[in-house]
Structures are given as C-alpha cells and as structure tokens.
C-alpha positions as CSV (number, residue, x, y, z in Angstrom):
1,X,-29.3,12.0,-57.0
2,X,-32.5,12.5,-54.6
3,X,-31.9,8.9,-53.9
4,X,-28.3,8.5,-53.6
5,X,-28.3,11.5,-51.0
6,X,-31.3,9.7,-48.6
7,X,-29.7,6.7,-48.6
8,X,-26.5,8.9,-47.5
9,X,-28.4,10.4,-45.1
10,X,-29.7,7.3,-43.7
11,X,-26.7,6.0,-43.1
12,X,-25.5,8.6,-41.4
13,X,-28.1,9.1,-39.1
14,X,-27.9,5.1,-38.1
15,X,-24.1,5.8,-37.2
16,X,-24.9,8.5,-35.2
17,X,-27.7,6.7,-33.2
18,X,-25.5,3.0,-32.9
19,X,-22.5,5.6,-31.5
20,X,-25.0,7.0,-28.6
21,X,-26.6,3.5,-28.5
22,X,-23.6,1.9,-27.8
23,X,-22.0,4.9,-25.6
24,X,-25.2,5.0,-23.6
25,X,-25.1,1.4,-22.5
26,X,-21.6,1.9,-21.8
27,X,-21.5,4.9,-19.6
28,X,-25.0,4.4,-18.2
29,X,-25.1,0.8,-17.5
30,X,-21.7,-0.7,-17.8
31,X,-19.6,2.5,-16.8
32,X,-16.6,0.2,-15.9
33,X,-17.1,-1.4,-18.9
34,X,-17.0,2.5,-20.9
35,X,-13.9,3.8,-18.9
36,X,-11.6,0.7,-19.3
37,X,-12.9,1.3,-23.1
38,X,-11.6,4.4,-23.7
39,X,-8.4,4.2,-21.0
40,X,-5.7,4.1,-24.1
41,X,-6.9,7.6,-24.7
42,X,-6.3,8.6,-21.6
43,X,-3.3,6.9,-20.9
44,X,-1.5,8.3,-23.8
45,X,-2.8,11.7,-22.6
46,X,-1.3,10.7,-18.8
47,X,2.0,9.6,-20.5
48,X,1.8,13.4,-22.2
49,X,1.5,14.7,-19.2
50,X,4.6,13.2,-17.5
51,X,6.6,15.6,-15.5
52,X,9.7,15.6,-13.8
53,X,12.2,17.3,-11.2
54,X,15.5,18.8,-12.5
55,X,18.2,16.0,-13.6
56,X,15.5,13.4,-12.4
57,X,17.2,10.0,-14.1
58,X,15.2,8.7,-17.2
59,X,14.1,6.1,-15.8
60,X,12.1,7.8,-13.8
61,X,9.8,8.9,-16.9
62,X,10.1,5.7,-18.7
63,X,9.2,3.9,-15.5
64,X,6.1,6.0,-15.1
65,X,5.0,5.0,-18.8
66,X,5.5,1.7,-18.3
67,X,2.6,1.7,-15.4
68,X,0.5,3.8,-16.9
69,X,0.5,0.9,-19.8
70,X,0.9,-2.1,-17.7
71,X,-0.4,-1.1,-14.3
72,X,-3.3,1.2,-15.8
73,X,-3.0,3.4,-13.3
74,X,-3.3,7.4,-14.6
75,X,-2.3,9.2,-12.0
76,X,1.4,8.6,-10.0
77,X,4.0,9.3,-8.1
78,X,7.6,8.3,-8.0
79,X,10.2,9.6,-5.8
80,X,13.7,8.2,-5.6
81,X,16.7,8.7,-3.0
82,X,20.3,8.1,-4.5
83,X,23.2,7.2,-2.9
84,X,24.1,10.5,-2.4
85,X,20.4,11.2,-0.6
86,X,19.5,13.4,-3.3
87,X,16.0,13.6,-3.9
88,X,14.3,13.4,-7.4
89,X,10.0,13.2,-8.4
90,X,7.9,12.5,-11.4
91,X,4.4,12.4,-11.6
92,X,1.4,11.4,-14.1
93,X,-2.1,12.6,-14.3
94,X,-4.3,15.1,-13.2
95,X,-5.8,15.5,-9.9
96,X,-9.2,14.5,-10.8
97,X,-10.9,14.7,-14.1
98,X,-8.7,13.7,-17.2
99,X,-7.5,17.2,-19.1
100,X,-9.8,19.0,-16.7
101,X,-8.4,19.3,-13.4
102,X,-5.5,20.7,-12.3
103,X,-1.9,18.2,-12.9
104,X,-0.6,16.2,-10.4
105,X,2.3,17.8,-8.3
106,X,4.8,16.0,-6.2
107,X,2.6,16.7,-3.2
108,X,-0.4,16.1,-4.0
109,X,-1.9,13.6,-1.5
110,X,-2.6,9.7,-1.9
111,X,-3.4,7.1,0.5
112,X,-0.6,4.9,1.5
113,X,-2.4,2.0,2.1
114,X,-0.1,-0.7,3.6
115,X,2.9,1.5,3.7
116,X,1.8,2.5,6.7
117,X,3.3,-0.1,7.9
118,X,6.8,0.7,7.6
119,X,5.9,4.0,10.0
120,X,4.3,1.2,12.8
121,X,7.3,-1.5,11.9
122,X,10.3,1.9,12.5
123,X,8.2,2.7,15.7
124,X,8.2,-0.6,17.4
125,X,11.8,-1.2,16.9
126,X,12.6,2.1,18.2
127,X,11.1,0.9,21.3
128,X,13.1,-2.3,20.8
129,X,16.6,-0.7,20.1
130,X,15.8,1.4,23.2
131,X,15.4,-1.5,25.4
132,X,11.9,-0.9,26.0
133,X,10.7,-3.8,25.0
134,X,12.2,-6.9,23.4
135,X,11.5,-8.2,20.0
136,X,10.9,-11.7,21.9
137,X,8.4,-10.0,24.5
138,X,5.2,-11.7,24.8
139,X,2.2,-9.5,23.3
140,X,0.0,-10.0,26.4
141,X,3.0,-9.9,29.3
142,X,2.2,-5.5,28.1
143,X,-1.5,-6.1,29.0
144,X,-1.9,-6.9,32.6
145,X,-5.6,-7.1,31.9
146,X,-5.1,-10.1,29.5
147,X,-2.8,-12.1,31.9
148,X,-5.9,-12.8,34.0
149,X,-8.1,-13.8,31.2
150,X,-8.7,-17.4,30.4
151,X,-8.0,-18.4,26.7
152,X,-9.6,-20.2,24.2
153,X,-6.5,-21.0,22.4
154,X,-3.6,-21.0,24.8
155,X,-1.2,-20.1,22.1
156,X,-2.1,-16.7,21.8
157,X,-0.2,-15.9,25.0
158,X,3.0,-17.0,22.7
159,X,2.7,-14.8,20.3
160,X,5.7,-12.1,20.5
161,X,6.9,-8.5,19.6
162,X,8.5,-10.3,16.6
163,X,5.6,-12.4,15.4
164,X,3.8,-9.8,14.9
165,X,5.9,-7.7,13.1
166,X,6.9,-10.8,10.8
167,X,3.0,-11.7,10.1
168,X,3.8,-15.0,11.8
169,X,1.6,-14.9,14.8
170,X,-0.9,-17.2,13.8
171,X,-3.5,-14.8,12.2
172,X,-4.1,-15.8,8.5
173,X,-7.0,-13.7,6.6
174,X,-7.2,-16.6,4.2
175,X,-8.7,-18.5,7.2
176,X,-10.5,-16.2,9.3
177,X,-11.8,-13.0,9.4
178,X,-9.4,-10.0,9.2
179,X,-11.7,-7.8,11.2
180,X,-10.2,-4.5,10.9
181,X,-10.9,-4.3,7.4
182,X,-14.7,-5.5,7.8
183,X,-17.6,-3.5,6.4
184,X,-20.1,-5.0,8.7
185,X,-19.0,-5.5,12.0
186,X,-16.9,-3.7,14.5
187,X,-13.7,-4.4,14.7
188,X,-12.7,-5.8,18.5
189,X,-8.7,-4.4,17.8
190,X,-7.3,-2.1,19.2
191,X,-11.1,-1.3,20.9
192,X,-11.4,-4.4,23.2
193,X,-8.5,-6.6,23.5
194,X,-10.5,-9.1,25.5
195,X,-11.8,-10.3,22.8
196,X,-8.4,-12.1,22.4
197,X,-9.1,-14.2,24.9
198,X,-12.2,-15.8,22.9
199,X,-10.4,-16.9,19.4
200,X,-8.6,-19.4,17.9
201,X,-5.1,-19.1,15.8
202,X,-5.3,-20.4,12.6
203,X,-2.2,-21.5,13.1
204,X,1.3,-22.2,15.5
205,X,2.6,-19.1,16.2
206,X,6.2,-18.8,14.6
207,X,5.4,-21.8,12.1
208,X,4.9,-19.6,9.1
209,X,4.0,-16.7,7.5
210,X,0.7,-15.1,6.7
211,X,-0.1,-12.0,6.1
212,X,-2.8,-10.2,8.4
213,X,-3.7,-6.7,9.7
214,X,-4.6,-8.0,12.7
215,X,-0.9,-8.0,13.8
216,X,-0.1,-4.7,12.7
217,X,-3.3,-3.5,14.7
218,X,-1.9,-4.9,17.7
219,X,1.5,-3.6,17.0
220,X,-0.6,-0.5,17.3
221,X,-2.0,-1.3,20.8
222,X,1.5,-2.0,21.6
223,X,2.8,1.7,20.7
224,X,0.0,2.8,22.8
225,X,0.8,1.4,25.8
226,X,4.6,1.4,26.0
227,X,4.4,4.7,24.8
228,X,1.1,5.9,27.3
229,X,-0.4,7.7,24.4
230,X,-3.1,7.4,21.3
231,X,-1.0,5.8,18.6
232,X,-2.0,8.9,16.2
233,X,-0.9,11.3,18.7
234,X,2.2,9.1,19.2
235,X,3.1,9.3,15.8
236,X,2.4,12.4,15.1
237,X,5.2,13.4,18.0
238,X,7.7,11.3,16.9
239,X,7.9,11.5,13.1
240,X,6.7,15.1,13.0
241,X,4.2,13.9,9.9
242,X,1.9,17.0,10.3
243,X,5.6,19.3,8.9
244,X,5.2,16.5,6.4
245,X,1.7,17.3,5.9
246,X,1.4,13.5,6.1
247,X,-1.8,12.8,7.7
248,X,-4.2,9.9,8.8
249,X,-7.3,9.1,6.9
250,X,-10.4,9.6,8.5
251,X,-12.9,8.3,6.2
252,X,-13.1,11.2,3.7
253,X,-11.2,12.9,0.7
254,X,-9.2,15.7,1.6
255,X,-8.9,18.9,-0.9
256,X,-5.5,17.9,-2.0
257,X,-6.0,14.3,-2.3
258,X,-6.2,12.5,-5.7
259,X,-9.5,11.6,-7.2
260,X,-9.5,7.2,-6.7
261,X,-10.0,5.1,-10.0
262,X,-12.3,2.4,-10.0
263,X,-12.8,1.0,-13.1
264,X,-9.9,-2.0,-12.8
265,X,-11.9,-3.0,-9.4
266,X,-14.6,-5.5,-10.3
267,X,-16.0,-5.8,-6.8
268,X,-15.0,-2.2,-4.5
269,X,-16.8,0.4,-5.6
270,X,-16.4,4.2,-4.7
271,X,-19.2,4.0,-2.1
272,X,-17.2,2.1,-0.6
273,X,-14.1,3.4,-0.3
274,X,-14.7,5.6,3.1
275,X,-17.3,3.1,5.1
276,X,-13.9,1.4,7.1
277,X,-13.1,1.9,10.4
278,X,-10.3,4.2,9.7
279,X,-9.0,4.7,13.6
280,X,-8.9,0.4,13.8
281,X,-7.1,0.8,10.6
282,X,-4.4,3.5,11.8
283,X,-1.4,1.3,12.2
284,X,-1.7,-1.0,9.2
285,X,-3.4,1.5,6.3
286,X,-4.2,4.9,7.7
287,X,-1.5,7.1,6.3
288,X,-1.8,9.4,4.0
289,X,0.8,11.9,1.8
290,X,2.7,12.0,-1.2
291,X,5.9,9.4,-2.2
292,X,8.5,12.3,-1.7
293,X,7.4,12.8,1.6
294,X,7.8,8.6,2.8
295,X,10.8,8.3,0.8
296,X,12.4,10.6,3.2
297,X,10.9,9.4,6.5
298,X,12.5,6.0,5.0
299,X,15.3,7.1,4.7
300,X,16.0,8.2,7.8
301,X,14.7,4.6,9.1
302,X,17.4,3.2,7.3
303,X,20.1,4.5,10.0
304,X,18.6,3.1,13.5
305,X,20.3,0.5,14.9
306,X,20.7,-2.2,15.8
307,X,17.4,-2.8,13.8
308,X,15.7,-0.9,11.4
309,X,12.7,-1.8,8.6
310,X,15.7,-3.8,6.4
311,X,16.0,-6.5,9.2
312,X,14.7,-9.9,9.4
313,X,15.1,-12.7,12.2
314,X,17.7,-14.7,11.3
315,X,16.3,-18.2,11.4
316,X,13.2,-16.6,9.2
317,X,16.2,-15.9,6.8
318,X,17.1,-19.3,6.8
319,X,14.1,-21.2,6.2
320,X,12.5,-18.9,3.3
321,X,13.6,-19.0,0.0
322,X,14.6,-15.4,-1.3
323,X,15.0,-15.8,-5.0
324,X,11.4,-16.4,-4.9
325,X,8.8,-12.8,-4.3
326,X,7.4,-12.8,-1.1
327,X,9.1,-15.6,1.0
328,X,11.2,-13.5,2.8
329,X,9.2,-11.5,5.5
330,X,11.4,-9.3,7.6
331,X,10.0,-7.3,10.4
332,X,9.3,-4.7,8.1
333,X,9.8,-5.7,3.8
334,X,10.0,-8.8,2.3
335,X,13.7,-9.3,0.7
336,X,14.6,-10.7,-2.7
337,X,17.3,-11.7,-4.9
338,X,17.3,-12.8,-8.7
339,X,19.7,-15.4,-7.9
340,X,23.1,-15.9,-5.4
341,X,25.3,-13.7,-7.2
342,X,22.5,-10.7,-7.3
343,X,21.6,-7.6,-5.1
344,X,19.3,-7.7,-2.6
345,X,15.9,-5.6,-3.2
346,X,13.8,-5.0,-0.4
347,X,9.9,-4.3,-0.8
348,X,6.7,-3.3,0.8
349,X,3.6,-3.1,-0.8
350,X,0.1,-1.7,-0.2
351,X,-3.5,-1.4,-1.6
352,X,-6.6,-0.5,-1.2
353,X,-10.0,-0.4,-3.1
354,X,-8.6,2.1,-5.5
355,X,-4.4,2.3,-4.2
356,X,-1.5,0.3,-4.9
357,X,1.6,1.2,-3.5
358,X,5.2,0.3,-3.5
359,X,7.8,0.8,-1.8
360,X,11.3,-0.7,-2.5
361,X,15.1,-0.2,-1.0
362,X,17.8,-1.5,-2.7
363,X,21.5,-3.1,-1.5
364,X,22.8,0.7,-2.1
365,X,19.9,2.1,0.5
366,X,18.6,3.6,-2.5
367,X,15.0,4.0,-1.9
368,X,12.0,4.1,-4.3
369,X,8.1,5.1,-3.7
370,X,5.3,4.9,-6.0
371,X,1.8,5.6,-5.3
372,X,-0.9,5.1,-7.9
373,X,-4.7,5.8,-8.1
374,X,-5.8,2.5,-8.9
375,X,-6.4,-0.9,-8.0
376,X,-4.4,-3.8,-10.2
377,X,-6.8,-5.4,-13.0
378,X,-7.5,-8.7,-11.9
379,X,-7.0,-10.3,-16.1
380,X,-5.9,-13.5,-17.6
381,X,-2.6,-10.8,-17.9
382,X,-2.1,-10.3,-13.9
383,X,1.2,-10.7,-12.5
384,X,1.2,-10.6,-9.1
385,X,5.0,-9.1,-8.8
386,X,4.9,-7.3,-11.9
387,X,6.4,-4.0,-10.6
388,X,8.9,-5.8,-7.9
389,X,10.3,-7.6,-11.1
390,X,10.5,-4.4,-13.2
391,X,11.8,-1.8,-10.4
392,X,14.5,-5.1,-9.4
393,X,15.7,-4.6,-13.2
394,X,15.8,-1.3,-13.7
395,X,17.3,-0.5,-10.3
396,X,20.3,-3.5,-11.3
397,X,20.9,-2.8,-14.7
C-alpha cells in the first residue's frame, strides 16, 4: 500500500510540475504562443457573452459567432441600418481582461483604422458637388508653392482630385515607402509638401490601381487648403464627430477604448501600437468611435449628390473586373458582384496592428460596420476576403 500510494504521489507531483513547466514557457517566453493556446476558451466565453439591441435580426448574433471562430477576434461590434434606417447593435467581449472587465457596450470606443477614409473620401466630394473643386483638378494647381518647384518626376503634376481618391495616382506601398505609416522617419505629408517635388511615381498616374496612404494624406492637405482650416478642426465642424463622441487618435488609449489583441500579430507588438505619427495619419487612419456611430454618419453620405462614397469613375468601372474582390476601386469602396445577375455589395476595409475593420453597403443602401480587436492570423487558413464573402451571403440570402 506504502508503495502503491508513493508512486501515486509521484505521479502527481510530476503532473503538476510538467503543467507549470509547460504554462511557464508558454506565458513567460512564448506568450503569443500561450494566448492563441487557450483562445477556444475564451472564444466560447466571448460567444456567451453576445449581446444584442431589441429585435436585432439573427444574423446579427450568428454573424458575431462566426468571427469570433473564424476571425479570432474576442471583442466586436456590429451595427446594421435597414432599409427603413432603423438602427440595430450587437457586441462580443469585454472591455479589457476576459471575464474581468466590464462587457462591451455599443459605444464603447475602437479605432477605425482605414475607415477613416470614407469621412476624408464624403469630405472631398462635398467640395466637389459644391463646385469647389473638380474631381479632375490637378493636386498641385491648389498649391501655388508647388507650381514653381522643379520636379523630379514630371508626372506628379498629373496627378488629380480623382486619382487620389481612387489610389491610382501612382503611389504603390509595394514599391516604395508609404511614409506616413513609418516608425523611423518623419513623414514629409501633409508637413512639407515640397518634398513632392523630389520623388519618383512608381507608376503612370491613372494606369492602375494601388493602394497607398499617401493619397489619402494629401486628400487631407487638400481639405486643408480649400477649406483654410486644420483638417481635424475641419472635420470636426462639418460632421459634428465630437456629439458623436467620435474622436482622433493621438497616440494613446482612451478610458473607453477597447483593450487591442495581439496575439494573431506575428510581427506588431503592443509597444508599438502608439509610436505612429498620428496627426500625418488623420485622414487615412486616425478616427476613432464605435460601429453605431459610422454607420450613421454613412448613412447620411449615402444621400449627397451628384457623388457620394458609392461612386466610381466610369471608365475605372469598365476596365476592372467586379466579380472578382478588390478590382473595383471607386472614390470611396471597392464594388462587387458574385456574378451578372447578383447585387452589388460595396466595401471598405481597415486595419491596424491590433484592428480590422469593415465596412459594407449593399444595393438596398443597407449599411453594415464591424469593428474588431484584433489583427487577421496570417495561417495556411487565411482568406484574404473572408468576411466580404460571408457578410455578401448573408446580406443576399
């Protein structure tokens, strides 16, 4: 007996110190290694914690579950505009710690990331319906100080309004440096525009598409001087955010803001996260608020004419294919169809270190926002469009 119980003993006590062997080198030296471990726990608790507004549709809820398993993000927001503008919300998650922070509400505060853009894209063709300026306008013809300037590469002086809004100026981040978004040098937009004068495109302007800050960052500039104002301050006049309590980042968390989750990011880490240049980044990813609160600035974009975030330049519209994802840039959302005889969905997405972002209208100006607290994991299981192709279902069915 004296034996058996030792040797009972002995296995217990090896149990217990391979379980704080093995947790120890998770959470101590692989901690994304440990919280990507134990995320179906948590998950299943997020999917728990699932609530919704009053006569919210179900697919709202089963939407959310279906990220929380696919997208691994924990913490969300929907919100959804119907046809008949009302307004419903779910969310997922806690604030901050799993189980021991306070839920998420519907205005609890995430960065928008690249949904920004849609603000910058509405407030340029405001000016443009106006008659202000013209989506054809040269960029630098709204510069005086540029016209003077000798260039480099003469085609920047070709680059228009539309161009820019369209990511088809020329800039291509898979080329050359997308500065704004540098962590070790100063970025030259919106700071010093004659630094303009000294680069080279990395390609025609108008020839394709290629997505780059650096456009919406002049879009920015733009704003500022057609409208003789800091583009914050401009923004903040004309789209009332601060009633929204819609507010720029400015290289901090703020009290009501979710906590960001790492562990799907193999290279950003949390130190990271504030070190940008948050003022260069204003126009393209400085936004910050909850989905309710940019579903409804949407959908009052929705109404301007004769352009508004849903438009695209015609002979872009003919050249791109739009039954495939992200060939059909408009001056705002890419558009997409499953095939000729299908709706049209439009989309914008963002991200950031530890955000991803989505924002979708359909061909009924039905309007959907989802902000998560994550980055995508980068596996042999990544789809690129994975939500565009599920919200394009769910919204069709």
């Amino acid at each position: 007996m004296f034996n058996k119980i030792k040797a009972v003993d002995i296995l217990i006590v090896i149990t217990i110190v391979s379980i704080v062997v093995v947790s120890s080198h998770f959470y101590l030296i692989d901690r994304v290694g440990f919280w990507r471990l134990v995320y179906p726990l948590q998950g299943q608790l997020a999917i728990w914690n699932i609530h919704c507004s009053n006569n919210a549709p179900v697919w709202m809820k089963d939407s959310l579950k279906y990220i929380i398993k696919n997208q691994k993000n924990l913490s969300n927001q929907i919100a959804y505009i119907d046809t008949k503008n009302q307004v419903y919300a779910c969310q997922s998650g806690w604030q901050g710690t799993t189980f021991f922070s306070n839920p998420l509400n519907e205005n609890t505060r995430f960065r928008y990331a690249s949904l920004t853009k849609l603000v910058t894209s509405d407030a340029v063709l405001q000016q443009v319906n106006q008659g202000k300026i013209r989506l054809n306008t040269p960029f630098i013809s709204l510069f005086p100080e540029l016209k003077k300037e000798k260039f480099k590469d003469p085609r920047i002086q070709q680059i228009s309004i539309e161009n820019l809004l369209e990511h088809r100026s020329g800039f291509d981040r898979m080329r050359s440096e997308d500065v704004v978004f540098s962590l070790t040098k100063k970025s030259w937009c919106p700071y010093n525009l004659i630094e303009l004068s000294k680069l080279k495109l990395d390609f025609e302007p108008d020839q394709r598409y290629a997505y780059d800050n650096r456009n919406y960052c002049l879009l920015g500039a733009v704003l500022e001087r057609v409208g003789k104002q800091d583009y914050r301050k401009y923004i903040q006049k004309n789209y009332l955010i601060n009633e929204k309590n819609i507010k720029f980042v400015d290289g901090y968390y703020y009290p009501d803001e979710v906590k960001y989750d790492f562990r799907n990011n193999d290279f950003w880490m949390e130190s990271d996260d504030n070190r940008f240049d948050f003022a260069a980044l204003s126009s393209s990813a400085g936004l910050s608020g909850s989905a309710k609160q940019l579903a409804l600035l949407m959908n009052k974009m929705l109404s301007s004419e004769p352009y508004n975030i849903l438009s695209i330049q015609p002979d872009t519209l003919k050249h791109c294919n739009i039954e495939e994802f992200k060939s059909c840039n408009g001056y705002a959302m890419w558009q997409y169809r499953a095939s000729s005889d299908q709706p049209v969905m439009y989309f914008r997405n963002g991200g950031l270190p530890a955000v991803t972002s989505l924002a979708v209208v359909t061909a009924k100006n039905e309007i959907v926002v989802w902000l998560g607290n994550g980055a995508s994991l980068y596996n042999e299981e990544y789809d690129e469009n994975l939500l565009e192709k599920y919200f394009y279902k769910v919204l069709n069915d």
